[in-house]
C-alpha positions in Angstrom: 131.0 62.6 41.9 128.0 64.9 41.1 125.7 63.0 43.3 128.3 63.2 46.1 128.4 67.1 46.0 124.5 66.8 46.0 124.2 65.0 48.8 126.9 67.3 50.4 124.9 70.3 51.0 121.4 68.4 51.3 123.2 66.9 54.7 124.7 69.7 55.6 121.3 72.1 55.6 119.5 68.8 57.0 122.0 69.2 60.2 121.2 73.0 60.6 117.6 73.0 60.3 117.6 70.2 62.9 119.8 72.0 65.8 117.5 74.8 65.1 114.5 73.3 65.9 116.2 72.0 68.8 116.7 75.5 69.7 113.4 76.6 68.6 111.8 74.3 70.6 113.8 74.9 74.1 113.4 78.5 74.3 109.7 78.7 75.5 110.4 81.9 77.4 108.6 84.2 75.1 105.9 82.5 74.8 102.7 83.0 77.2 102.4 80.6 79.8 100.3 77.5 79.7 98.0 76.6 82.2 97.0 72.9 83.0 93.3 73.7 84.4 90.9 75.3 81.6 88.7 77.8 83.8 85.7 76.7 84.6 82.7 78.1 83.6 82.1 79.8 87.2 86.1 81.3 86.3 84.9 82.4 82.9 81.8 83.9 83.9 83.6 85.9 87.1 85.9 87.3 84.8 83.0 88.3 82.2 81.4 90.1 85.0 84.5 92.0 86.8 85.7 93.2 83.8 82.1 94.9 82.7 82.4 96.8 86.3 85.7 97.5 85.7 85.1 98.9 82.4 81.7 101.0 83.8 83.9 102.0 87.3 86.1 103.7 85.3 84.0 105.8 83.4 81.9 106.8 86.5 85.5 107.6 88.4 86.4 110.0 85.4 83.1 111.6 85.9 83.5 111.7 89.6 86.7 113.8 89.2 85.0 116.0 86.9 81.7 116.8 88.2 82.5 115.8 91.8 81.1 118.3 94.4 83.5 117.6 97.2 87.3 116.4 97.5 85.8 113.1 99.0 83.9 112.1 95.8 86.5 113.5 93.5 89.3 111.4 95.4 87.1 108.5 94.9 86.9 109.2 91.6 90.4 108.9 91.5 91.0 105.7 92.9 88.4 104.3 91.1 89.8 105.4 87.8 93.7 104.3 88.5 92.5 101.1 90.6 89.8 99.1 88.3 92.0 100.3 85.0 94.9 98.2 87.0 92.8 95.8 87.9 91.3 95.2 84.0 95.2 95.1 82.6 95.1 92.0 85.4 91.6 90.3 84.0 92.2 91.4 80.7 95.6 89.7 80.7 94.5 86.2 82.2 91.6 86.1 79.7 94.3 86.1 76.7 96.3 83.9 78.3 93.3 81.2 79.3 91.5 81.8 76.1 88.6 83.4 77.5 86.5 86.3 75.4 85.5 89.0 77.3 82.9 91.3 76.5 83.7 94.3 74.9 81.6 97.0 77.4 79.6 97.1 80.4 76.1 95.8 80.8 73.3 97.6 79.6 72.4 98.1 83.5 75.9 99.3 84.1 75.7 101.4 80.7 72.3 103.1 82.1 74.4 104.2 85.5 77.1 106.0 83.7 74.2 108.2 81.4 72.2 108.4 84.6 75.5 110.2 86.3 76.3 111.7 83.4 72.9 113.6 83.5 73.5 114.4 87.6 74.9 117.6 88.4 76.3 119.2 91.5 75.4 117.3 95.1 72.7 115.3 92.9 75.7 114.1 91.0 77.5 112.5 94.2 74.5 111.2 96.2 73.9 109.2 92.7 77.3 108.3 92.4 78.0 107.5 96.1 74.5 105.0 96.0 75.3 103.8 92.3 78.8 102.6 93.4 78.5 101.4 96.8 75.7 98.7 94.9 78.0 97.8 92.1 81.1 97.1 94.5 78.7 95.4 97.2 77.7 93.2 94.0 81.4 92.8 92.5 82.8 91.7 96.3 80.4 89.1 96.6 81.0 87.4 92.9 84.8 88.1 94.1 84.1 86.3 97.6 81.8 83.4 95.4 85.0 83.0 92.7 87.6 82.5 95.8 85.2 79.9 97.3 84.4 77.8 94.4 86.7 79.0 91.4 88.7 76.5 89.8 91.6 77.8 88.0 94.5 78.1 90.3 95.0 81.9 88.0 91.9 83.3 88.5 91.5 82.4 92.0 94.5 83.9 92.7 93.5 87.0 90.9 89.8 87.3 92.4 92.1 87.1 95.9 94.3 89.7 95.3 90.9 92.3 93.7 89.0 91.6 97.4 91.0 93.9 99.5 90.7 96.8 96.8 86.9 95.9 96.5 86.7 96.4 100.4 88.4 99.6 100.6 86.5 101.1 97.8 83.2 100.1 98.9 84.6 101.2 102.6 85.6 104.8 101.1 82.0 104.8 99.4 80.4 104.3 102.6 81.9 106.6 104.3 81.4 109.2 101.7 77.5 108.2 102.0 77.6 108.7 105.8 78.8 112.2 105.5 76.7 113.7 103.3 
């Protein structure tokens, strides 16, 4: 009898544990989503690199705003600021989810720009910010072009897509700014 009421509850918490790992294992919707193809090292190394501009294009946009001579370079500013921080909550969250490090600021080269503005004041300031920017999105469009081209993960090609239009009308609205002065 006292092995019967033993066995009792053993077989009882057995059935319970086991319909809630069934559960456990069905609901998958809060966890991130899996991808199939690992990025390839082209992927990983376009995402290394636009979110180091992102990071640097954000800085130089807060300084834009701030020590911007015109409306035209303080607008920029603007857009630079509220469009690459978008753009690095993007990057930032398809590295987590395909298990890619980024780095943790911008290039020394990049770092150098943002001290060299830093230093610029009134229409010094936006000539060198105008220059420095139309560069860094001439470079960040073509490694966005190259990562559409010959990318491999399905993710991050999609994401490079969807940053060339915002690219082009940045380095557009530099340009133009450049023309004008």
């Amino acid at each position: 009898m006292r092995t019967r009421l033993t066995l009792l509850p053993a077989a009882v918490a057995l059935a319970v544990l086991t319909g809630c790992a069934a559960e456990m294992v069905t609901d998958t919707a809060a966890l991130a989503p899996h991808t199939d193809t690992h990025p390839s090292e082209q992927d990983e190394a376009w995402m290394r690199t636009i979110h180091e501009g992102n990071l640097a294009e954000v800085q130089a946009g807060r300084l834009a705003q701030g020590k911007g001579t015109t409306r035209e370079i303080k607008s920029i500013g603007k857009m630079l600021l509220d469009d690459h921080t978008k753009l690095d909550t993007k990057v930032t969250k398809a590295a987590t989810q395909l298990g890619v490090e980024l780095p943790t600021s911008p290039t020394a080269e990049q770092r150098a720009e943002v001290v060299r503005l830093r230093d610029a004041t009134g229409k010094d300031f936006d000539l060198d910010f105008a220059a420095g920017m139309t560069k860094a999105h001439t470079k960040a469009l073509a490694a966005t072009k190259k990562e559409v081209s010959s990318g491999s993960s399905p993710a991050v090609v999609a994401l490079a897509k969807s940053t060339v239009p915002v690219l082009q009308q940045h380095l557009s609205a530099l340009r133009k700014a450049r023309s004008a002065e």
